[in-house]
Structure formats: C-alpha cells, structure tokens
N, C-alpha and C positions, 0 to 999 in steps of 0.2 A: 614122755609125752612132750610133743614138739610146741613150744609157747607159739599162741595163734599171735600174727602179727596185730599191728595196734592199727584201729582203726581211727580216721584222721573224722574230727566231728567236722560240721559245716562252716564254724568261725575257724576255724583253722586251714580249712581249703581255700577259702575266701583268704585267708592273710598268707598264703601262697602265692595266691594269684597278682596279689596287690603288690606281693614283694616281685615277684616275676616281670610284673609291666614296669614296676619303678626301675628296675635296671634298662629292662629294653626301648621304655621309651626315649629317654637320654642318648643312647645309640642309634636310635633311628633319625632323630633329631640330629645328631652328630652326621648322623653320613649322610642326612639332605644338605649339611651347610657344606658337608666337605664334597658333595657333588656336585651342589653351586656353585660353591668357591672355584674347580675345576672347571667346572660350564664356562664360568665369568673367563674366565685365566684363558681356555683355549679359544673364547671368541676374540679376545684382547690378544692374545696371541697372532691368532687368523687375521683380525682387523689390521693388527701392524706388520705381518708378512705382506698381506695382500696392497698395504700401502708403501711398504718398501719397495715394493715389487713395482709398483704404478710408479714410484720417483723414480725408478732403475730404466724403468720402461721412458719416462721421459727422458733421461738423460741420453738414451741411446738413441731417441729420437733425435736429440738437439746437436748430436755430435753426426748423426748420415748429413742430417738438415745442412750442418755446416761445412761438409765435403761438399756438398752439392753445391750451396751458395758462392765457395769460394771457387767452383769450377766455371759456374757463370757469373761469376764477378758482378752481378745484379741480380733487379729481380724481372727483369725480363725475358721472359719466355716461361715465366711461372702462371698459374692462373691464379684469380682473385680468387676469395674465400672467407669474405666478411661473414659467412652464415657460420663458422664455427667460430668467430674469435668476435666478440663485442666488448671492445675497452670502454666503452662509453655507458655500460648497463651489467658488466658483471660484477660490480660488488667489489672491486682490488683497486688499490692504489696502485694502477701499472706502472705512471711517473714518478713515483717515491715520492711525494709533494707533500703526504698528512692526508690529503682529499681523495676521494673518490667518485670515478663515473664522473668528473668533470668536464666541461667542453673540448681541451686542450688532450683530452686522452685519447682521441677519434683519430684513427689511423686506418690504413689502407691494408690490409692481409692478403697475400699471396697463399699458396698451396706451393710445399717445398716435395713434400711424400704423406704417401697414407698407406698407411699398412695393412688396414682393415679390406682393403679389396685390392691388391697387387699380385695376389695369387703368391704368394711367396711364403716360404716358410720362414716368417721374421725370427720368430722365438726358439726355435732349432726342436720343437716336442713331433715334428713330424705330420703337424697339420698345417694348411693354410688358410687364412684369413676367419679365425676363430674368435669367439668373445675376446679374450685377451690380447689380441692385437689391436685394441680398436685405438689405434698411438698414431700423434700424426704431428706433422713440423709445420712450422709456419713464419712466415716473416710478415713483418711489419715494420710499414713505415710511416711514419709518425704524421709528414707532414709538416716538420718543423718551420720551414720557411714558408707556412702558408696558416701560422695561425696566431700570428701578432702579437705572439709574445718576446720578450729578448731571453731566446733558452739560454745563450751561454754571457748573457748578463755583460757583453759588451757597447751597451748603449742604442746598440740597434737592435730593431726586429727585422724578422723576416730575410736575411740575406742568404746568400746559396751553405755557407758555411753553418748553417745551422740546421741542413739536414744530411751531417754525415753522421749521423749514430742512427743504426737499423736495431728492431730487436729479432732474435730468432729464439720460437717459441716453440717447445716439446711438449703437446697435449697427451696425457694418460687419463683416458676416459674408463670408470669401472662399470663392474656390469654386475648382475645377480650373484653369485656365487660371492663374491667379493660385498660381503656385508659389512656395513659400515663404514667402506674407504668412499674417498672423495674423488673427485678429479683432480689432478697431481699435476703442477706445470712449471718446468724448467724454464728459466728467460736467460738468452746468452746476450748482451747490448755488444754490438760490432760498432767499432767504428772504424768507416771505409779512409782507404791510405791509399795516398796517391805513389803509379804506380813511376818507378825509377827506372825509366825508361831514355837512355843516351840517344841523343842525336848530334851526329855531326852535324856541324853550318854546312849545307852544299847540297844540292841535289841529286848527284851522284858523289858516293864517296870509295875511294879508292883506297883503300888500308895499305897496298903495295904500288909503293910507288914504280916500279917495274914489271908493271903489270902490261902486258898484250893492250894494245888499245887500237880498235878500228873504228874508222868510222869510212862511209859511204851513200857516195848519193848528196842529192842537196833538198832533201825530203825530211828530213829528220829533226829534230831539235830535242835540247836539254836546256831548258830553263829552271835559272836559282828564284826569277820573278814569282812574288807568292801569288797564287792563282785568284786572290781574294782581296789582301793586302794592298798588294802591289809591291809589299818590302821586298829587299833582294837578299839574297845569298847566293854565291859561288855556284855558278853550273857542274861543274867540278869540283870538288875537294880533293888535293894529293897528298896523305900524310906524308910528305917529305916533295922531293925536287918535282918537280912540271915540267922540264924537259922534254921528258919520256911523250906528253899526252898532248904537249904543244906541236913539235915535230910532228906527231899523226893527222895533225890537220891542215888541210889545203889553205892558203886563204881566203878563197871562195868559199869555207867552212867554217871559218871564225863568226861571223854572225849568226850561224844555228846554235853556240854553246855562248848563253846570255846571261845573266846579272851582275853580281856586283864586280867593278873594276872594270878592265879593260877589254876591249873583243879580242881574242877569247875569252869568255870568265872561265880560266881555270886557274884556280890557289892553292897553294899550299893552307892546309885547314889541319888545325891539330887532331886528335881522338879524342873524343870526352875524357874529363877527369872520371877515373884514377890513373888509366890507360895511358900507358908509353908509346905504344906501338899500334898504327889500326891493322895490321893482322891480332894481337893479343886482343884487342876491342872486338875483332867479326868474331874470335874466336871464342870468345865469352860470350856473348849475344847469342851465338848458336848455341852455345852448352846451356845458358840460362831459358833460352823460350822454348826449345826441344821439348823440354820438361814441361811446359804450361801448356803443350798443342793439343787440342781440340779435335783434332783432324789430324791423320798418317797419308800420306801417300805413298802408294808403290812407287819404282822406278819404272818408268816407263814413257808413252805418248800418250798424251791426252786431246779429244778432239772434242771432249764441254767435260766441265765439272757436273762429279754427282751433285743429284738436284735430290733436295729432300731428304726423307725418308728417317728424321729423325722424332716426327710425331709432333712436333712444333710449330706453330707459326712465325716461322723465321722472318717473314719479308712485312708482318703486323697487316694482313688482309684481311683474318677472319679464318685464313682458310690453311688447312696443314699439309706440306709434302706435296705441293703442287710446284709443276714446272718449272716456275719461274723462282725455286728459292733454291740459291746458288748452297750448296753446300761450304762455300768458302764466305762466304758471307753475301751484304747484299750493299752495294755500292749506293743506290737509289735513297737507300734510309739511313746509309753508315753504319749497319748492324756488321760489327769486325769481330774476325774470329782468327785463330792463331792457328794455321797449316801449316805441318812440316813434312819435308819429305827429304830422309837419307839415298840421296843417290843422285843419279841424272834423270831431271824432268823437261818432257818438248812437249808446250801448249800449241797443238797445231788445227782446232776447231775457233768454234766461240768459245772463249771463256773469262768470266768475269766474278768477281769479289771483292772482300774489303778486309781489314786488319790487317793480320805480320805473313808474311809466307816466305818460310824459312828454308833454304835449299842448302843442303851439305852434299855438294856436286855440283854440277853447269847443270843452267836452267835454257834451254832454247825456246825463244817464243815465237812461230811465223805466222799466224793465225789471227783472227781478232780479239783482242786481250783489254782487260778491263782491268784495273785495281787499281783501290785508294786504299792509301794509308804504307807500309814500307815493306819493302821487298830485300830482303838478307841471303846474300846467296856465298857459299866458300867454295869459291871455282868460278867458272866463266858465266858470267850473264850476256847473253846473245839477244837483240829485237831483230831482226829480219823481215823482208819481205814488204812489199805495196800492196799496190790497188787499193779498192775499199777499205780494207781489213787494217783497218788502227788499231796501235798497239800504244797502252797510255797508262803510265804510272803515271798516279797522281798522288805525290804524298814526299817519297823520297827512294834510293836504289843505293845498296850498302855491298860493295862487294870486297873479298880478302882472299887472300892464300895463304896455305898452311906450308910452311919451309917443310918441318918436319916428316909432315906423309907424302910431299911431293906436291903437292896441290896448288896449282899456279893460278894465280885472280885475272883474269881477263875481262872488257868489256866492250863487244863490240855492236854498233847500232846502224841502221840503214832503212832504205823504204820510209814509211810517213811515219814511222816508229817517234813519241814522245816522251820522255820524263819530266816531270815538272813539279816543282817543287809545292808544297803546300804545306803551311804551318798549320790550319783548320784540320783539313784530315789527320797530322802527325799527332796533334792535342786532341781530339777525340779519341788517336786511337790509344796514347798514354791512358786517358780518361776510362776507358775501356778495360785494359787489364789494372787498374785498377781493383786492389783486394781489400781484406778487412783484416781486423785484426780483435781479437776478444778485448772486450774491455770490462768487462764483469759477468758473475754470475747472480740468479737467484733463484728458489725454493718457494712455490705457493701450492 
C-alpha cells in the first residue's frame, strides 16, 4: 500500500509563501538598484562621450578656424556674428580677470566657418549638415585700444599695441540626443606678429649688379622720393658696382632716375641682413612668399585680371564679385594680396592691384598697369610702351638672377612708365602679411 503523500495544512502554505517572497523580494530589490545603477552609469557614460565629443568637435573647429585666419592674416573679409557669441551676457570670465559679463568683455565677432549649413560632410558619418554639426569658429576682437583700460599695464591706455591679442573661438552647440552635455568652447588667444618682411633702400633694386639695363625715351621715371614723405632713397639700388646701370643712361636721362645723392640716384645699396648677395635675397623672397600666395597665375598674357569670384567683398562695397574687384587686390583701399606666378607673365590690357606679385620668369608689362605695394620678379622686369596707358609701381620693383638655372635679372623701362617709391604702401603691405601666432589655449 503506497503511503498517500502528506498534505500541506494552511499555516504551512502560508509559511511557504512567506519564505518564497522573503528570498525574491531582496532580488528584485537587488536588480532595480543594479538596473539603476546601470541606467545612472550608461547616461553618465553617454553625457561624458557626447561631451567629449562637443570638446573634440571644438577643437577641430578652432584649429580649420586658424588655417583660415592665418590665410587672411585678419579679419577682413569675415562677416560679423555678434548673434552667436555675447561676452558681455554669457556668464564666463572670457578675460580671465575673477569677473564676469563686465564692460571691458564687449568685443566684436567675426564668422570664421559654420558647419551646420556648408553642405559638407564635417564629421566623415556620410551626412551633411546634421544635429551634430551644429560647430562653428569665430574670432574676436576685443577692442582693446578703445576701452580705456591699460591691458598690458604700461602706463597707458588705449594705444594701437594693445590690440594685438585676437581670440579665436570653437563653439560646440548640443542638441537632443546629447542629454545632458553643454555647450563646449575652445578659446585659442593669438597674438598678431609683425610680418619680417626685407626691403631694400631703393626703388628699384638690382640683386645683380650685371644685370641688362635699358632705358628709353624721356617719358619715364624712377623715383626713391617717398610719394608721401618726401624722404628719399636711391632710385636705384645695385648690390655691388653702378657702372653697369650708370653707362645705360643718356644724360639727358639722369634727371628721370631721382632721390637721394647725385643725378643719377643710382647706389650701391646693400641686401637686407642676413643676406650676402641680392640674388640669394630675390632668391629667398621668392621661395619664402610662393608659399603664402593667395593667388596662382598661369604663364601667359593677360589683358585685365580676374575680377571677383571669390564670394567676398573684396573692394568693402557691400557688394560681392562685381567688376571692379581686382582679383589682385584693390589699390583704391590697399586691400593687398600675395600673387604668384611661375613663369613668364605680359600685362597687356588694364590691369591693376595691390600687395606682393611675385614673378619667377620676366614679367612684360605694355598696357595700363596699376600696383601698390612691391613687385619681385627673377628674370627680366620690362614697362614698355606710351600714350595714355600708365604703368605705375608704386611701392617698390625687386629684381635678380639666378646664376645657377641660367636666369639673367634685366630691367628695362620706356614710354610714360613709373616706379616710385613709397614707404606707406611698403608698411601696409608688411602690416598685411602680417600673422599670428598661439599664445594660449582654454577649455569652457
């Protein structure tokens, strides 16, 4: 006979149940704190990716930001942009002073890039212009010489030297997804370095003293007289004997090549320090601003420079890529710009500009020709030609030869053709290339 199982009375099913929940409640208890604890851990996780990510995103803002500022050596040609960046109301000690939002914090914002609408795929995921782009650079300038404080604590306020420190500013703006992060902003402080820019004393200078020299006609002139000044320097400068450039002149031509010394002014004129030799001086000058050029030219004739087209208001009208904005710069405002061109260039239209235009070839100009500020050519510099059609460096005319590849410096001038010295345009255009240099970072 099979013994009947035992039957459980009702305090004892009850003290089952009581023991059954006393284990399971404990665990259930356990794995909400350890689902929270998880929860907590992956948003704190998420928060400081997605803020990592926002500082990342600044940084790479701040570092396009500063290719681009040190390619325009200012901030012009940037547009203002005070609606994203208010030092004066957002809450940071942008001047490192202790205070905040004070008077002295009120600066000027530029637009360096924006990513959030460039149509570009910033972040490499194969979209463009998505939440996560929304990153954008910016400069600012302080204003320091206009707000009566003594920044750098030399006794004076307000003098020009107290506003060479720009800041350039990397916004990472969050969006939805990104719970919890802030707005993330890199600050880079530049401070602009004046730019190391040789000139010879002379309004033409001749690196090779056996250089070709013509001149022609009794139209023409080369004056060292500063167009401004009135100081002089050498209508000529010959690194070495004169000889050569005195014999090519009539006497009836010694009064068209004017300043300092004798009729003729032509001198012997050293090559800026460090330079031995003004072919080794043209021949650095070329290797060094090749590299900073703005602007390429083909070889070839040109009858006007390209005009515009670079989306800017170059000539400061209001108005972008219209006619009258010289791709070489703009003489009228001294907005200078660095053109170079490997080969042999012939200006035989209008054409006019301003900054460095660097020719590694013979440049011929018989047209009507404009430029301020200096003219570098390694081969023959040629003015040609009358009538109306003036042809006028105003600034300074640097020519050399290279022994080694053959390259023989000539310069010859004729017709109403001008050069003429000018220490204004030459210090502008220094002032011009003109770069920066980092002088700190920081983290907000």
């Amino acid at each position: 006979m099979n013994p009947q199982s035992p039957i459980l009375r009702c305090d004892q099913s009850g003290y089952m149940v009581v023991t059954v929940m006393a284990g399971v409640v404990p665990l259930a208890i356990l794995s909400s704190a350890i689902v929270l604890l998880m929860t907590s851990r992956t948003q704190s996780t998420s928060a400081r990716m997605a803020d990592e990510r926002l500082v990342a995103s600044a940084e790479a803002a701040v570092q396009e930001g500063f290719a681009l500022v040190r390619k325009a050596r200012s901030t012009s040609g940037f547009e203002k942009a005070d609606e994203l960046f208010q030092p004066a109301t957002d809450g940071i000690d942008n001047d490192r002073d202790g205070e905040v939002d004070e008077e002295d914090e009120v600066g000027i914002a530029y637009m360096i890039h924006d990513w959030s609408g460039d149509s570009i795929d910033n972040d490499g995921d194969g979209r463009v212009d998505e939440d996560d782009e929304n990153v954008a650079a910016l400069i600012v300038d302080r204003q320091r010489d206009k707000d009566t404080i003594d920044n750098d604590r030399d006794g004076t306020t307000d003098e020009g030297d107290e506003n060479s420190m720009l800041e350039l500013v990397g916004l990472a703006r969050p969006f939805a997804s990104y719970a919890g992060a802030r707005e993330r902003r890199v600050t880079m402080w530049l401070q602009r370095s004046a730019a190391l820019l040789p000139m010879p004393n002379a309004a033409v200078f001749l690196g090779d003293p056996n250089s070709d020299v013509t001149f022609n006609g009794s139209s023409f002139l080369v004056s060292g007289i500063d167009s401004v000044t009135g100081a002089s320097v050498p209508g000529i400068g010959v690194a070495g004997p004169t000889t050569n450039v005195v014999s090519s002149l009539r006497r009836s031509q010694n009064t068209l090549v004017v300043g300092t010394g004798s009729s003729p002014s032509v001198q012997t004129v050293d090559p800026p320090s460090p330079w031995s030799s003004g072919n080794a001086f043209i021949n650095d000058m070329i290797s060094t601003y090749s590299g900073a050029a703005e602007h390429f030219l083909q070889p070839g004739t040109y009858t006007q420079a390209p005009q515009g087209g670079d989306g800017k208001d170059s000539d400061g009208d209001g108005q972008v890529d219209e006619a009258d904005e010289s791709w070489f710069g703009n003489p009228d405002l001294t907005k200078m710009k660095v053109t170079y061109a490997q080969g042999n260039l012939h200006f035989s239209g209008n054409n006019r500009g301003a900054g460095l235009l660097v020719v590694d070839g013979n440049l011929k100009i018989t047209g009507q020709f404009l430029w301020h500020g200096m003219v570098i050519v390694r081969g023959s510099l040629e003015l040609a030609g009358g009538g109306s059609q003036q042809k006028l460096i105003l600034g300074g005319a640097y020519i050399g030869s290279n022994v080694t590849s053959g390259v023989e410096g000539s310069f010859s001038i004729s017709g109403n053709a001008v050069v003429q010295y000018s220490q204004l345009k030459l210090q502008a255009l220094s002032s011009e290339l003109a770069g920066f240099r980092v002088w700190g970072f920081r983290e907000s």
